[in-house]
KOLLUMLO-511053 format. One record per atom (N, C-alpha, C): residue in one letter; x, y, z. Coordinates in steps of 0.1 Angstrom, whole numbers, plus 5000, padded with zeros to 4 digits. Example, Ala and Ser with C-alpha at 12.3 -4.5 7.8 and 13.67 -1.06 7.14 Angstrom:
// residues 2
a513249435078;a512349555078;a513249675078;s512849785071;s513749895071;s512950005079;
// end
This chain:
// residues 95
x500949885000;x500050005000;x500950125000;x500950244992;x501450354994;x500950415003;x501850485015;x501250555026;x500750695018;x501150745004;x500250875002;x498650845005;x498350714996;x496950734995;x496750755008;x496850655022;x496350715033;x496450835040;x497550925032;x498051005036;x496551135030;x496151105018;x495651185011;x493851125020;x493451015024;x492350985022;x492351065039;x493551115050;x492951095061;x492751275062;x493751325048;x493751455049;x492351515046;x491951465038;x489951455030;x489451495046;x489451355051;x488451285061;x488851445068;x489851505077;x490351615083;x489251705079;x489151735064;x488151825068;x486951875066;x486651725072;x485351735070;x484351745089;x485851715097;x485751765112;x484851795116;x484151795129;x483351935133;x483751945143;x484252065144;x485252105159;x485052215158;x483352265164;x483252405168;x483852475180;x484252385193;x484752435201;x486552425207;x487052325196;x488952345200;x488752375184;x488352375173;x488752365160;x489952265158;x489952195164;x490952115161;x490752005155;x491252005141;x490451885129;x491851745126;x491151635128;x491951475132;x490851435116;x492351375111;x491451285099;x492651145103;x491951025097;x492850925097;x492250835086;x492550735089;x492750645078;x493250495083;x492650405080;x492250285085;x492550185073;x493550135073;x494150015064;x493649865068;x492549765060;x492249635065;x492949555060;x493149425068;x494449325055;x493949325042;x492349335038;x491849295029;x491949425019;x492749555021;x492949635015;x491949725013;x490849745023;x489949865022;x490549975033;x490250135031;x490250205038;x489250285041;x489050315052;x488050365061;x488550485066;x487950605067;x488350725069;x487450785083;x488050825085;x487150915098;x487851025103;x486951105112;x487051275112;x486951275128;x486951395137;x486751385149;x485551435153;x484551435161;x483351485159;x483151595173;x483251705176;x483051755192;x481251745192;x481251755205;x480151825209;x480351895222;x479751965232;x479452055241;x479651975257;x479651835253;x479951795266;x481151675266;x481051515269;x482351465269;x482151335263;x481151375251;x480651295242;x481351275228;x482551345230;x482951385217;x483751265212;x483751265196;x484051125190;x485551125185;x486451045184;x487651085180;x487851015166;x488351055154;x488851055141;x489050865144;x489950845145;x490050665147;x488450575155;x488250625165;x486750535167;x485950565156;x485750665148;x484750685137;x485650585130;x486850585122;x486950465112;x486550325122;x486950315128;x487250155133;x485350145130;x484750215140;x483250165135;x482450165125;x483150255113;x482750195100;x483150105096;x484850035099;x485049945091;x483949805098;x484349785112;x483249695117;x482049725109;x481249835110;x479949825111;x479649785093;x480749725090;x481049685073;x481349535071;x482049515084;x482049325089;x483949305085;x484449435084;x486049385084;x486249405101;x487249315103;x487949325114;x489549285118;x489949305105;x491549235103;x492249365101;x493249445107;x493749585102;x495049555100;x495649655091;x496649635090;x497749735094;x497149855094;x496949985105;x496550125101;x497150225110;x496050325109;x496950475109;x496350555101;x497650665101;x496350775102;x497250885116;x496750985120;x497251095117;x496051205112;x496651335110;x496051445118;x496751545124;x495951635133;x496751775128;x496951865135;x498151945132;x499551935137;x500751985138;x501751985143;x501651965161;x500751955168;x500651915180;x500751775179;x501351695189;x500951585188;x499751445191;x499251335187;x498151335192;x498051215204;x497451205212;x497651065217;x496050965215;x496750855209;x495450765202;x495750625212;x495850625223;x495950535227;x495050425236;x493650505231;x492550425234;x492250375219;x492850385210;x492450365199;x493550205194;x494350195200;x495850125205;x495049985206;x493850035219;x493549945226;x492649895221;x491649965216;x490749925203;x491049815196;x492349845185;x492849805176;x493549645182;x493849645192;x494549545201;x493449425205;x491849475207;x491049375217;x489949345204;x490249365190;x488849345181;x489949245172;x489149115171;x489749035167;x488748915164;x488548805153;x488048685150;x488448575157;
// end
């Protein structure tokens, strides 16, 4: 797989964000062994409900019936991000 395309599919997903309150836009990009990708954006809302860029892909790709990854590449801005419930995600979903 060329990392551009993920690179290009998570920059899309980025901005399509909704981050009325940090503006802070997370796109990624979800590689399955079977070679689909799944994109996802971060979603805020007002309280501590907000969705992060990687749980949006992972639950399209499940809610699509893949569950085999091959991995996942995050883009946010120059801050860095920590995905490490996303780690654990990726670690406990398995056939």
């Amino acid at each position: 797989m060329d990392i551009n395309i993920l690179i290009e599919t998570a920059k899309k997903a980025r901005e399509n964000a909704y981050t009325p309150y940090t503006n802070y836009k997370v796109g990624c990009a979800l590689l399955t062994k079977s070679g689909k990708i799944f994109s996802g954006c971060n979603i805020e809302n007002d309280g501590i409900m907000s969705i992060c860029a990687e749980r949006v892909a992972f639950s399209k790709a499940i809610s699509e019936g893949e569950k085999d990854f091959e991995c996942i590449l995050v883009l946010g801005r120059k801050r860095r991000i920590t995905i490490y419930l996303s780690l654990w995600i990726l670690s406990t979903i398995h056939d």
